[in-house]
N, C-alpha and C positions, 0 to 999 in steps of 0.2 A: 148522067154526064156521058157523052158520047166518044168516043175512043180517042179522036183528035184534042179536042180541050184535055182528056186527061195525061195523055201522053204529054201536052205542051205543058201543064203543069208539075209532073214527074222532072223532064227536064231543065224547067226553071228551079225544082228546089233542087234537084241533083247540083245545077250551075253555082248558088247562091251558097252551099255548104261548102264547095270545092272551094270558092273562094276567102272562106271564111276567116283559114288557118293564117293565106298572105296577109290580111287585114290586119289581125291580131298580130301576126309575127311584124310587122311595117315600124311598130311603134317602139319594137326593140331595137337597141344598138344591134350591129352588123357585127357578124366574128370575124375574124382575120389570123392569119396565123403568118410567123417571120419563122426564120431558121439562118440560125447565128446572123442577123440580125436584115436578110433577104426576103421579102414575101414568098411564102410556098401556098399551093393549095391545102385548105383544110384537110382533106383528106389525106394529105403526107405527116399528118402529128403523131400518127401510131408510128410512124419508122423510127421515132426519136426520142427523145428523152426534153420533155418540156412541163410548161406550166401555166397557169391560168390566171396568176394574181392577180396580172394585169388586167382582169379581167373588160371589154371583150376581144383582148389581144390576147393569142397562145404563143407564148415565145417558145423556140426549138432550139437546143445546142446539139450538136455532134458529137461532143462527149457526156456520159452521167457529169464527170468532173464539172465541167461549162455550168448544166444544170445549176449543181448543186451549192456552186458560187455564187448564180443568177440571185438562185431562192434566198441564199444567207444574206447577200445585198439587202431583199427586198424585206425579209425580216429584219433588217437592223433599221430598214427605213420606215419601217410601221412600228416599230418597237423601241427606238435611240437609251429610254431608258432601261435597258436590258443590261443586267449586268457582263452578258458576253454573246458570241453569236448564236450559243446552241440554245440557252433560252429564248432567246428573241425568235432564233427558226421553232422552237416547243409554241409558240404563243401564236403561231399562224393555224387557221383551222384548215383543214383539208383532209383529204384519203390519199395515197397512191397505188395506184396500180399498174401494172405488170404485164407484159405480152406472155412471160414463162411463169412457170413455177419457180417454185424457192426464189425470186425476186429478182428475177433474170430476162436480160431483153430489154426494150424501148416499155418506158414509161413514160409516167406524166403524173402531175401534182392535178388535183380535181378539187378547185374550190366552190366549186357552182353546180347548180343542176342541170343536166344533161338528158332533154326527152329522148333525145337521139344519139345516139352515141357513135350511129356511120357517118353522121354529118360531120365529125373529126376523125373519121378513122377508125373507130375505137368497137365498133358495133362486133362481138362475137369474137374476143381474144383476147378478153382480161382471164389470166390464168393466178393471180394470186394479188395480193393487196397489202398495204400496212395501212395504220388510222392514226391520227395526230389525237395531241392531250386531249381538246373538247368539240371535236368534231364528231358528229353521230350522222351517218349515211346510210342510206339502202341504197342494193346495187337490184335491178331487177333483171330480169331474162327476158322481156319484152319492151318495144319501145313504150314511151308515154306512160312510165312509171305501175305497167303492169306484171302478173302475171310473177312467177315464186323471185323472193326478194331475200337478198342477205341484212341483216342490219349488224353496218360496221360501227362501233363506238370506244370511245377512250383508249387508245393504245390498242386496238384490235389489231390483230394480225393475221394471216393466211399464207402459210406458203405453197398450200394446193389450194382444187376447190375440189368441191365432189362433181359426180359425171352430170348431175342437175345445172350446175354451175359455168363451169370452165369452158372457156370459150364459149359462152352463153350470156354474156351481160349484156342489155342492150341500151339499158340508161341507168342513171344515178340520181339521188337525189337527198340535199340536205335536209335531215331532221331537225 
């Protein structure tokens, strides 16, 4: 094969893989993110304190408070027979995580898997975490679920991470 045929072929599968990822991503819902209750760019959800139930809408409040009203809502309305709000919010599965240590700073409820974690913000500044009753996660330090992995499960907690970790997660992913 002579240098031109194979270069034009090089380039057609370089072209053909590059497009690959849009193909496959086409077929998912779109993410969107509001902040108290205004469209923001994805990329502004790490400034806040939000959540994913609605999943693939990230809603953002101004206050943890805001939040954490949002979420109790949305557990009473996935839960009605719950005998109060703090079970019905036990019965939602998720992780949260954390801009600080000790559980400080702009977070966000994480019910879904995350290849990417800059696509919301979030890529390289989760500095600690909590886990819900039956939620089991790994948090990895590369995107697309690579490369050294924390596995969060049942009531797991974090209020640092080690120097492997912190400010190093770059996706999530439901077990």
């Amino acid at each position: 094969m002579s240098f031109r045929p194979r270069a034009l072929l090089v380039g057609l599968v370089m072209l053909a893989s590059a497009t690959l990822p849009a193909a496959a991503s086409a077929s998912q819902p779109a993410l969107s993110a509001d902040l108290d209750g205004r469209a923001i760019a994805l990329t502004d959800v790490s400034n806040f304190y939000c959540h994913d139930f609605d999943w693939p809408a990230i809603h953002c409040f101004s206050t943890p408070a805001a939040v954490e009203r949002a979420v109790a809502q949305v557990a009473v309305e996935r839960n009605p027979e719950a005998a109060d709000t703090a079970e019905a919010v036990s019965a939602l599965s998720y992780i949260r995580v954390f801009d600080w240590t000790w559980y400080a700073g702009a977070y966000i409820y994480l019910s879904q898997d995350y290849s990417d974690l800059g696509a919301i913000g979030w890529n390289d500044r989760i500095s600690s975490y909590t886990g819900s009753n039956d939620e089991t996660s790994a948090l990895f330090v590369d995107t697309y679920h690579q490369g050294a992995g924390i596995i969060v499960c049942c009531n797991n907690i974090a209020s640092t991470l080690s120097s492997t970790y912190d400010n190093k997660i770059s996706s999530t992913e439901r077990l």
